[in-house]
VOTORTI-176782 format. One record per atom (N, C-alpha, C, O): residue in three letters; x, y, z. Coordinates in steps of 0.001 Angstrom, whole numbers, padded with zeros to 6 digits, always signed. Layout:
% VOTORTI-176782
ALAXYZ;...
END
This chain:
% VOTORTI-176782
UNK+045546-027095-046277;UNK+044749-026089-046960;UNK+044914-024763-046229;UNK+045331-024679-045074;UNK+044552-023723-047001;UNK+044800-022171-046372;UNK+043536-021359-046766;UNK+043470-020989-047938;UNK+042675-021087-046040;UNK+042003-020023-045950;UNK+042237-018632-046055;UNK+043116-018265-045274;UNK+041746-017718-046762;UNK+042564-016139-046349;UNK+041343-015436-046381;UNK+040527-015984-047122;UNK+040990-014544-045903;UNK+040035-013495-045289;UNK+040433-011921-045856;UNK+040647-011087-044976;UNK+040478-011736-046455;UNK+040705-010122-046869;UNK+039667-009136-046451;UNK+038541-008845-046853;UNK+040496-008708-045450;UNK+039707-007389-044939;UNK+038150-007917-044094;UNK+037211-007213-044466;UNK+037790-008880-043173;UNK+037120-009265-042874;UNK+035851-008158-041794;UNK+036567-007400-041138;UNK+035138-008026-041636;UNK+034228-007248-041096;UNK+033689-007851-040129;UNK+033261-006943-039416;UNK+033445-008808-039665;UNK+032040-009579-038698;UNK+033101-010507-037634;UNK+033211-011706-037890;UNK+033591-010142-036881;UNK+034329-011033-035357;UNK+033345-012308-035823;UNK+033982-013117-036498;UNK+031900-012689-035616;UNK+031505-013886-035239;UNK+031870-014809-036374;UNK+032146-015977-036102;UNK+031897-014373-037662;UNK+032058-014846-039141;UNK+033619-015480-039370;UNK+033889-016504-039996;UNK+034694-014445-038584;UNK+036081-014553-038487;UNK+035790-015751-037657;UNK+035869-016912-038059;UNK+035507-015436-036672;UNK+035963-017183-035786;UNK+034671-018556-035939;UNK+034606-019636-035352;UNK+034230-018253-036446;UNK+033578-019471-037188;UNK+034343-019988-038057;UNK+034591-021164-037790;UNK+035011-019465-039348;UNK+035826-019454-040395;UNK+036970-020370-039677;UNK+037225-021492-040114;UNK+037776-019712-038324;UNK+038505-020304-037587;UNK+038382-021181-036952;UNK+039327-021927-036696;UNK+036938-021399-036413;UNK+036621-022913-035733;UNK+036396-024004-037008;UNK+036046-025074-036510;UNK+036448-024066-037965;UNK+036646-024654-039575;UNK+037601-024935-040020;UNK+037666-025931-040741;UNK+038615-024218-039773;UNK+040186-024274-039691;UNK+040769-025401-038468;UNK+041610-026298-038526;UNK+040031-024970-037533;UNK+040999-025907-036762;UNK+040355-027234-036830;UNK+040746-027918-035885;UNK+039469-027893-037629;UNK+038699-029217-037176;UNK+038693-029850-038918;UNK+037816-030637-039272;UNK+039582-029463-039698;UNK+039848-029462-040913;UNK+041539-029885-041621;UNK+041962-030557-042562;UNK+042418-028587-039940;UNK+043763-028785-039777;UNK+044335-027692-041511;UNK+045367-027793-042174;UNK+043233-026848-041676;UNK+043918-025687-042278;UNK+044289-024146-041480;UNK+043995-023714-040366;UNK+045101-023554-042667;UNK+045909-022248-042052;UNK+044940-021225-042042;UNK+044131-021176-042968;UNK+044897-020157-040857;UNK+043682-019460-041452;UNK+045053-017674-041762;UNK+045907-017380-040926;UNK+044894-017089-042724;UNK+045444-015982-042946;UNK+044539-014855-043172;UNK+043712-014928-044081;UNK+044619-013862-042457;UNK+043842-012285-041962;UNK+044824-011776-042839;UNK+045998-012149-042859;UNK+044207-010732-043718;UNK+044481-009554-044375;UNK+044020-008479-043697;UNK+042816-008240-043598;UNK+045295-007474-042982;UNK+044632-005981-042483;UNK+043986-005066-043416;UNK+044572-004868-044480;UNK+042809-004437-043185;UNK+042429-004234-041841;UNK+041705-004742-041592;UNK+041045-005246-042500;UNK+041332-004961-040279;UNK+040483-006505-039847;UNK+039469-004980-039461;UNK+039977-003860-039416;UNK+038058-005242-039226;UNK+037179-004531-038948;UNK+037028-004864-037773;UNK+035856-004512-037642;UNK+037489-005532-036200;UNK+037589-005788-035410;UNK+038919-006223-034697;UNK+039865-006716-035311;UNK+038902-005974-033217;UNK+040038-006084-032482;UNK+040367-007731-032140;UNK+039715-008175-031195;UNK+041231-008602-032752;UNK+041537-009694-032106;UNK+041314-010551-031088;UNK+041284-011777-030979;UNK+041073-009084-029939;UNK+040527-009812-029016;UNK+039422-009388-028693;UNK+039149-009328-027494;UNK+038412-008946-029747;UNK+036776-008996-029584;UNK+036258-010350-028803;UNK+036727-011485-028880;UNK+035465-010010-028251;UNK+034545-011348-027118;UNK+034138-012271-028155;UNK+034471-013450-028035;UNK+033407-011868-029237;UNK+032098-012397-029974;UNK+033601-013403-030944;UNK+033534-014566-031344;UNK+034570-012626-031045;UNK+035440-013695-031937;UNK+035776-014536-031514;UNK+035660-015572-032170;UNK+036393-014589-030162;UNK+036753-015641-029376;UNK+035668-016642-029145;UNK+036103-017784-029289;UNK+033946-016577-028724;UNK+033014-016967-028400;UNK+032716-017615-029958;UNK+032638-018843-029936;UNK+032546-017022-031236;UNK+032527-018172-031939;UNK+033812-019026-032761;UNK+033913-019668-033806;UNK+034617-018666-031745;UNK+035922-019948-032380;UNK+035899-020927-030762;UNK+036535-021958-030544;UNK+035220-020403-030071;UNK+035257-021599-028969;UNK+036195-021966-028468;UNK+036781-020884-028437;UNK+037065-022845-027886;UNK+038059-023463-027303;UNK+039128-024082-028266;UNK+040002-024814-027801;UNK+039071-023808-029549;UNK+039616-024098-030824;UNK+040868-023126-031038;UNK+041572-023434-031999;UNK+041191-022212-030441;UNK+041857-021053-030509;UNK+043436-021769-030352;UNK+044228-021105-031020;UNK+043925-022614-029849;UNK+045102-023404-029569;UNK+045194-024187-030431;UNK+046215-024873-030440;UNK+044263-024378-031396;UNK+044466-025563-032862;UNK+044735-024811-033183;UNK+045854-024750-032673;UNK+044585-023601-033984;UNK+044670-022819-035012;UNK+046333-022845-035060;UNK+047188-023030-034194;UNK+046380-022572-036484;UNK+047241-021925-036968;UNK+046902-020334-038007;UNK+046588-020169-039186;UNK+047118-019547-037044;UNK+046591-018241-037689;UNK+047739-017336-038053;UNK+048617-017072-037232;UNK+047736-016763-039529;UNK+049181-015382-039801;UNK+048105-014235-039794;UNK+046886-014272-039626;UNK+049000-013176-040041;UNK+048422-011864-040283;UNK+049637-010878-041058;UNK+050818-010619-040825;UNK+048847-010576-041884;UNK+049521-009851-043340;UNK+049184-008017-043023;UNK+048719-007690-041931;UNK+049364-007380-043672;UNK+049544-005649-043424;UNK+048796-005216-045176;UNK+048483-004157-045720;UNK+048752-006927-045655;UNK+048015-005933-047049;UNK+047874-007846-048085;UNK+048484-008883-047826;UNK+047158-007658-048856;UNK+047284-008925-050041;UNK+048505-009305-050504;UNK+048920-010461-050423;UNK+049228-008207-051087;UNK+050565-008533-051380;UNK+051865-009321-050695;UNK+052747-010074-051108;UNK+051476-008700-049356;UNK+052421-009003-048434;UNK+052654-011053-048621;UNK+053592-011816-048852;UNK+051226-011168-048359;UNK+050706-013351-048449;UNK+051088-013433-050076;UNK+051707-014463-050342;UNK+050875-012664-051069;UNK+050963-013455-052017;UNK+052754-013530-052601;UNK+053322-014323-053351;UNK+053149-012538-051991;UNK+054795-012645-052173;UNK+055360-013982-051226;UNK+055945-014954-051704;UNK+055074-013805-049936;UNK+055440-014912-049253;UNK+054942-016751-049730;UNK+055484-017742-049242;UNK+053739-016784-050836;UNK+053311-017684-050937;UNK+053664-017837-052237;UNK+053117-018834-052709;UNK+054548-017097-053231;UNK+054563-016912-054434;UNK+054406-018136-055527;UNK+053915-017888-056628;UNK+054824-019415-055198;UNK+054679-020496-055690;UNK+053075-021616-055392;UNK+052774-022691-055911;UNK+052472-020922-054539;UNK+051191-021521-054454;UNK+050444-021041-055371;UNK+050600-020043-056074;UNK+048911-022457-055296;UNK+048210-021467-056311;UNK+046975-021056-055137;UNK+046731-021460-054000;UNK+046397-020115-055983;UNK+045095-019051-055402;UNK+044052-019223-055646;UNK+043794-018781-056766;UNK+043195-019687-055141;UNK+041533-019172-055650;UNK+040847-017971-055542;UNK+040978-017483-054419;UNK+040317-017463-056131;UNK+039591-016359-055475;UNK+037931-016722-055282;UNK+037143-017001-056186;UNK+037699-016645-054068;UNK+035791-016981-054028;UNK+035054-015464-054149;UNK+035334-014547-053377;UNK+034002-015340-055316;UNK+033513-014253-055448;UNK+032266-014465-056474;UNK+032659-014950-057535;UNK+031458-014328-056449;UNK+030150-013896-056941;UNK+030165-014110-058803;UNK+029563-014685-059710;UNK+031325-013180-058537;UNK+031680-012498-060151;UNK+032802-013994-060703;UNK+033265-013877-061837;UNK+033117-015075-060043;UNK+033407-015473-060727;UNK+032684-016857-061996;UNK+031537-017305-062006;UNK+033515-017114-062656;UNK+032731-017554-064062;UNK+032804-019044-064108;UNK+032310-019500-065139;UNK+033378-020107-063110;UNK+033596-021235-062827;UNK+033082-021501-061652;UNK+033123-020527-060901;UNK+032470-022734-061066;UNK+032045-023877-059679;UNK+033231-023667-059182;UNK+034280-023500-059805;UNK+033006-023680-057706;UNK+033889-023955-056982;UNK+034312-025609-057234;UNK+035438-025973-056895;UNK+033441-026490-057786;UNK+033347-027584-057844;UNK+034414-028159-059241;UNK+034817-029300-059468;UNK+034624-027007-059932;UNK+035016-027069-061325;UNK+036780-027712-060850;UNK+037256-028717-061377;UNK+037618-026767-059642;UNK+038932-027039-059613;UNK+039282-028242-059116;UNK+038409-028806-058457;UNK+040428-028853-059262;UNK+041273-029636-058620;UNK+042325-029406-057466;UNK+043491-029723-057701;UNK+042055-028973-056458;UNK+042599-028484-055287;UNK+043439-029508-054352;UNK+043087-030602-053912;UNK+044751-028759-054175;UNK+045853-029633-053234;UNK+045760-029171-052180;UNK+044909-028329-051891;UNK+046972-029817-051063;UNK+046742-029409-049755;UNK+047621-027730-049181;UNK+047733-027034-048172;UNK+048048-027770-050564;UNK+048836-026209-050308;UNK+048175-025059-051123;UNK+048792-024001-051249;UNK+047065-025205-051629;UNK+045886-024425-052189;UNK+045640-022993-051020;UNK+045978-023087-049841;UNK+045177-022066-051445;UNK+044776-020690-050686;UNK+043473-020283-051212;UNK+043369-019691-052286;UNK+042660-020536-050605;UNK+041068-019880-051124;UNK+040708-018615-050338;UNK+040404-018692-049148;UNK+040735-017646-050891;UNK+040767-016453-050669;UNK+039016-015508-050363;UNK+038369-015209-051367;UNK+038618-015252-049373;UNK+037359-014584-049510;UNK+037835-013361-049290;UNK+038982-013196-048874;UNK+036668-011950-049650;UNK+036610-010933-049203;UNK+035787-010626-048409;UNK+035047-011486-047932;UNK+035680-009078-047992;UNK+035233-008678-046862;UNK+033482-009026-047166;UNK+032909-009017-048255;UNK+032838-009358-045647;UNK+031401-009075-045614;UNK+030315-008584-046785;UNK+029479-009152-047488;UNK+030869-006986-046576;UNK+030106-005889-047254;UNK+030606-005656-048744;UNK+029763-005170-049498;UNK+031632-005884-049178;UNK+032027-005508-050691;UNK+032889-006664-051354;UNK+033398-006471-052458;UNK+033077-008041-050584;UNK+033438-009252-051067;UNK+035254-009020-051461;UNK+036031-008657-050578;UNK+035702-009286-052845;UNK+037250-008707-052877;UNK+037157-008140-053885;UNK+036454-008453-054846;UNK+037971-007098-053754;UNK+038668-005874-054430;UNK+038760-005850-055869;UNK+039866-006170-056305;UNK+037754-005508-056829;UNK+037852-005164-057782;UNK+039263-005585-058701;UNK+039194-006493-059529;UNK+040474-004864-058474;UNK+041725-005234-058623;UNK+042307-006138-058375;UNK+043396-006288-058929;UNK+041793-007189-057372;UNK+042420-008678-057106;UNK+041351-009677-057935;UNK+041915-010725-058249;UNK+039984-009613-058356;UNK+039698-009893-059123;UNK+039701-009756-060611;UNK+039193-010750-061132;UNK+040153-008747-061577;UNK+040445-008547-062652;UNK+041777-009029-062733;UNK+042099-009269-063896;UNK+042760-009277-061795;UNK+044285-009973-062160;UNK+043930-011066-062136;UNK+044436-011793-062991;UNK+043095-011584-061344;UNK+043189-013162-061055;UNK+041817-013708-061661;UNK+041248-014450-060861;UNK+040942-013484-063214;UNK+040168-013572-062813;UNK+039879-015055-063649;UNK+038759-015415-064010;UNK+040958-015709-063834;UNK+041361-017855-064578;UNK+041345-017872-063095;UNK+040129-018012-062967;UNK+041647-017845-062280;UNK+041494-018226-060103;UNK+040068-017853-059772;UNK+039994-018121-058572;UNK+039035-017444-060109;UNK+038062-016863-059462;UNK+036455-018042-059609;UNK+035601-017906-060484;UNK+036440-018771-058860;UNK+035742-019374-058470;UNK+034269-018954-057676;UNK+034392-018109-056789;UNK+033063-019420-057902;UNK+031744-018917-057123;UNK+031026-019788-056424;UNK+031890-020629-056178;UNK+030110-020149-055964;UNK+029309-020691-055277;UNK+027964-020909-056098;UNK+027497-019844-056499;UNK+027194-022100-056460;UNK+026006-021570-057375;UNK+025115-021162-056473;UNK+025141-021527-055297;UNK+023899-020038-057175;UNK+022839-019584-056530;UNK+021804-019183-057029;UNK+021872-018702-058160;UNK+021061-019224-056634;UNK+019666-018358-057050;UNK+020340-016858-058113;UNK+021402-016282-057882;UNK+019606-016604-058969;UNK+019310-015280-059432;UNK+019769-013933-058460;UNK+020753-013197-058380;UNK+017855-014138-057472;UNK+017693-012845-056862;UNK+018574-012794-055495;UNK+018391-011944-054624;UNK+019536-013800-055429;UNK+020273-013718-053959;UNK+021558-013001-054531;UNK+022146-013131-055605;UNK+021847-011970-053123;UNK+023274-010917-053396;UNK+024374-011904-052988;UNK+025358-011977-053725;UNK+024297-012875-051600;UNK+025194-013903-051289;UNK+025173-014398-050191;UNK+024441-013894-049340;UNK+026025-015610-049863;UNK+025904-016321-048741;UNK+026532-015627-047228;UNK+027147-014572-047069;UNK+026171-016516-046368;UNK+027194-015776-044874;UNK+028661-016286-045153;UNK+028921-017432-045521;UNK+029712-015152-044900;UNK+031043-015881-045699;UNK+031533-016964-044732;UNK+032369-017761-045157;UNK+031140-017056-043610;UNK+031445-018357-042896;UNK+031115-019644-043523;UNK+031773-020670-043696;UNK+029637-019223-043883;UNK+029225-020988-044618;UNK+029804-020756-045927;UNK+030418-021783-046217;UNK+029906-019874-046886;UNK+030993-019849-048492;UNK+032080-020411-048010;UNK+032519-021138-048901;UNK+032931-020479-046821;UNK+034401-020623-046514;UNK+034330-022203-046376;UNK+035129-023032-046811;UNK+033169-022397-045659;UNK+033092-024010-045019;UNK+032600-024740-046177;UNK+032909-025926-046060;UNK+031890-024481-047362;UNK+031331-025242-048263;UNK+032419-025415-049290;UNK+032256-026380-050036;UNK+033940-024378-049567;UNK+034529-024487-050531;UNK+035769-025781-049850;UNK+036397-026636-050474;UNK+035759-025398-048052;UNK+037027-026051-047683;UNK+036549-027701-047718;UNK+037228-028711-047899;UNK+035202-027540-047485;UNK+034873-029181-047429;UNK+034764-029670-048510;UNK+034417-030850-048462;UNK+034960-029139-049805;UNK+034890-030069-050917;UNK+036169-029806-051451;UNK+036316-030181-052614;UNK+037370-029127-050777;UNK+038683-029101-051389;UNK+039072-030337-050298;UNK+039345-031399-050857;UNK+039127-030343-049034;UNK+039365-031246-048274;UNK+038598-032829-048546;UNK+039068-033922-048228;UNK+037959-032695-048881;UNK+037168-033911-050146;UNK+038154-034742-050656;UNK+038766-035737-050268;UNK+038111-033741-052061;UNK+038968-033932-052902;UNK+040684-034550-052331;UNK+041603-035099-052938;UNK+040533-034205-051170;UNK+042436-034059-051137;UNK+042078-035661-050032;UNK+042891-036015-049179;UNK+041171-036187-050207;UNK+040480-037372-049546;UNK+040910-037487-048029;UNK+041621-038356-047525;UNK+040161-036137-047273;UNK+040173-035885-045872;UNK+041245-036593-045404;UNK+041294-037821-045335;UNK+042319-035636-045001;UNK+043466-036424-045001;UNK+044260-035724-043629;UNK+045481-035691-043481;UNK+043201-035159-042641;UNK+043926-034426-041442;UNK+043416-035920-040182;UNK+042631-035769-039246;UNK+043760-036560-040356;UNK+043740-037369-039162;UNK+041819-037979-039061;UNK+041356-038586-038095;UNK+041128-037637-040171;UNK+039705-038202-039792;UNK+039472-039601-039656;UNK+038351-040014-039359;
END
């Protein structure tokens, strides 16, 4: 499985996301610009000693991952979308895509993709979840589905 982060804002959120990745045995992929330095304290401190599992890329823009991945398919996780995360059938070469913190993803990557755009159910009056736990609730029921198959 592949995680991707577009434009991420919160170091502690990034390596949580990444300590999820490595105890799961998915890819985690950063879209620049990261709103923090790599080697922020607080990122390292919540990915823990997990930092040597990872398998982490880093892209210069969306396009860059989706050319290189061109034959995978995409999810997009977002608010605005019109299907359960629960709704897809997800493989182990799947990419579930979040956006940033503060403005989620890009207007324009959601109107292209928006048969890929998957949500989380919720309350009404809630704006949204911490994207660490959205990341961990979509990977554990794609990793489910794919009948936990990293060595558990």
């Amino acid at each position: 499985m592949n995680i991707v982060l577009v434009e991420p804002e919160i170091p502690q959120n990034t390596g949580n996301i990444a300590r999820t990745c490595a105890v799961t045995g998915s890819s985690l992929h950063l879209v620049r610009p990261l709103g923090f330095s790599i080697d922020d304290k607080y990122l390292k401190r919540a990915g823990l000693d997990y930092w040597h599992l990872l398998d982490i890329n880093y892209y210069d823009n969306f396009n860059e991952l989706r050319q290189k991945y061109s034959k995978n398919t995409f999810y997009y996780l977002t608010t605005k979308g019109t299907r359960f995360y629960t709704e897809v059938n997800y493989s182990l070469e799947d990419f579930l895509v979040f956006g940033k913190e503060t403005g989620g993803l890009p207007g324009e990557i959601i109107r292209e993709n928006s048969a890929y755009c998957m949500r989380i159910p919720m309350i009404n009056d809630v704006r949204s979840l911490n994207l660490s736990n959205s990341a961990a609730i979509v990977i554990y029921e794609a990793w489910r589905q794919c009948g936990f198959p990293a060595g558990t």
